[in-house]
N, C-alpha and C positions, 0 to 999 in steps of 0.2 A: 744672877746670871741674865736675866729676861731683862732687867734693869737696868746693864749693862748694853746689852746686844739693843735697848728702846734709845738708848741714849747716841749708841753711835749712830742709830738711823736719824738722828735730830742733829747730831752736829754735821753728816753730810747733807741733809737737807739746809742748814746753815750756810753748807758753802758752795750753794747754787746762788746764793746773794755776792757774792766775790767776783770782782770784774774779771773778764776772761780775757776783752780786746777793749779797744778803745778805739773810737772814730769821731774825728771832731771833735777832742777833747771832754767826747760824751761815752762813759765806761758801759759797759755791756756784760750784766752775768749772764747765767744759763737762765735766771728766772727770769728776765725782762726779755731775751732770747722766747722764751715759751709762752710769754705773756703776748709779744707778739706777732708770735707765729698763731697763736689760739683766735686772737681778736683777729686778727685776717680771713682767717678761718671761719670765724663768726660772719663777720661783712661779708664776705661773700659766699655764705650757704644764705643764708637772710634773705643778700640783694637777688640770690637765683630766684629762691622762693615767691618773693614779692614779686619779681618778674610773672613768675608763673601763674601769681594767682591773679594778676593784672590782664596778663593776657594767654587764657589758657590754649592759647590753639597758637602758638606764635610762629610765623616763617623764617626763615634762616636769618640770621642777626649775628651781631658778635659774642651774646650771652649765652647760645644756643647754639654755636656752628661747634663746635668742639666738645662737644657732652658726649660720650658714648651712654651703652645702655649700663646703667648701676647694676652692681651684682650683690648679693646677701654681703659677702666678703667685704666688698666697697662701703659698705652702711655699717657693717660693725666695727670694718678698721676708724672707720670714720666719729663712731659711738666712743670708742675706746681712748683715742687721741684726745678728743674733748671732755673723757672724764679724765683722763691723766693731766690736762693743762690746770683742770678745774679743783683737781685733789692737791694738786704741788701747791698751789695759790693758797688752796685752804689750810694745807701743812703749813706753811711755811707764815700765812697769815696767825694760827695757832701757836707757831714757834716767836713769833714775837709778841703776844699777848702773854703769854704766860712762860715759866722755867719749871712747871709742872708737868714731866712727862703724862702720869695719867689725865687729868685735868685736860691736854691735849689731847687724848684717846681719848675721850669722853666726849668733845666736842664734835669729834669728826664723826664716829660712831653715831651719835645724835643726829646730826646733818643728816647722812644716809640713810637712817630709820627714817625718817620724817620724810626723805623724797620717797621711798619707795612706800610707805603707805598715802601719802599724798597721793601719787602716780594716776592709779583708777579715780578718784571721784575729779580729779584735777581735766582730764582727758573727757570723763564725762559731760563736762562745765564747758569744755570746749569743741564741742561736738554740737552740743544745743545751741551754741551759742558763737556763729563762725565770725563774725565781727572781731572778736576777741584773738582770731590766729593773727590779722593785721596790726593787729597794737602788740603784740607778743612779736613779731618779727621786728617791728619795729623797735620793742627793749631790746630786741639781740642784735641789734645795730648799734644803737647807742651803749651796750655791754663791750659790743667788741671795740669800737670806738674810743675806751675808755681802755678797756687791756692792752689797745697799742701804746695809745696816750703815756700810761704806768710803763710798760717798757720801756718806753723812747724820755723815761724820766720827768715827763711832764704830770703828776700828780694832780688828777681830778678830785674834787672834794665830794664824800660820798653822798654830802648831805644834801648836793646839788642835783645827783643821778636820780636818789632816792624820791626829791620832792618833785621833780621831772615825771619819773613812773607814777606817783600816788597822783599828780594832778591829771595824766591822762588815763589814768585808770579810771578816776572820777568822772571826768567827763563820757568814757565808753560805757559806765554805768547808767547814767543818765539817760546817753541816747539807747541802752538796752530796755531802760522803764519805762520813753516813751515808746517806746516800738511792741513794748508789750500793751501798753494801753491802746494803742493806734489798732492794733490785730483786736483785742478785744471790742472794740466801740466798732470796728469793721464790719 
């Protein structure tokens, strides 16, 4: 019966990959819909963000004239949408690596154990360490970038994001070990 009731949740998440409309002879399911409605979503919490940490005291401008004040409500509905765009991508990325339902339960379950004990020593790291909030807004730029891209059926090759992130992570390393030497010798 569970096996049954897992399977039909797999072939409707199948058929969010099913065109819905078409524009421009360019077809549109619900996933490329959510892929970039997310990455939008992405670019611009990122670009406020960067905004803010650029210029924290800013006067009225067009990134800023229209913000009211956030409420708990706005931050979780906000949490919630980006794990929902983040978990269909990851279903649905699961649903075509493998025709193992558990095999797919196993992966996702995996994912979210790992963030949530990640989470604390992760925030820690980036606490000591605020250089690292700029280069992390900046992957949530080029992430989202990349989820419109996949909507819009333009296919980025991962291995190009990937080597992108590891070489400016490498570099942010770098300049954190001479900044620690520099404060040391200080």
């Amino acid at each position: 019966m569970l096996r049954l009731a897992l399977l039909g949740t797999v072939a409707y998440i199948v058929k969010l990959t099913q065109p819905v409309f078409t524009v421009l002879e360019q077809p549109f399911s619900w996933r490329d819909m959510i892929l970039i409605a997310g990455g939008l979503f992405l670019v611009w919490k990122a670009t406020l963000e960067i905004h803010h940490r650029v210029d924290p005291e800013p006067g009225p401008d067009a990134l800023n004239a229209a913000i009211p004040a956030v409420s708990i409500a706005a931050v979780v509905g906000q949490i919630l949408v980006l794990d929902v765009v983040f978990s269909i991508d990851s279903i649905i990325t699961a649903v075509g690596m493998t025709e193992h339902v558990p095999i797919m339960f196993i992966a996702v379950i995996a994912a979210v154990v790992t963030m949530l004990l990640a989470a604390d020593p992760l925030s820690n790291f980036i606490e000591a360490n605020p250089t690292i909030v700029m280069l992390a807004l900046g992957f949530l730029l080029l992430i989202g970038t990349t989820l419109i891209a996949d909507g819009f059926g333009a296919h980025v090759p991962k291995g190009y994001i990937y080597a992108a992130m590891a070489f400016s992570a490498l570099v942010e390393g770098l300049n954190m070990i001479a900044r620690r030497k520099r404060f040391r010798a200080g």
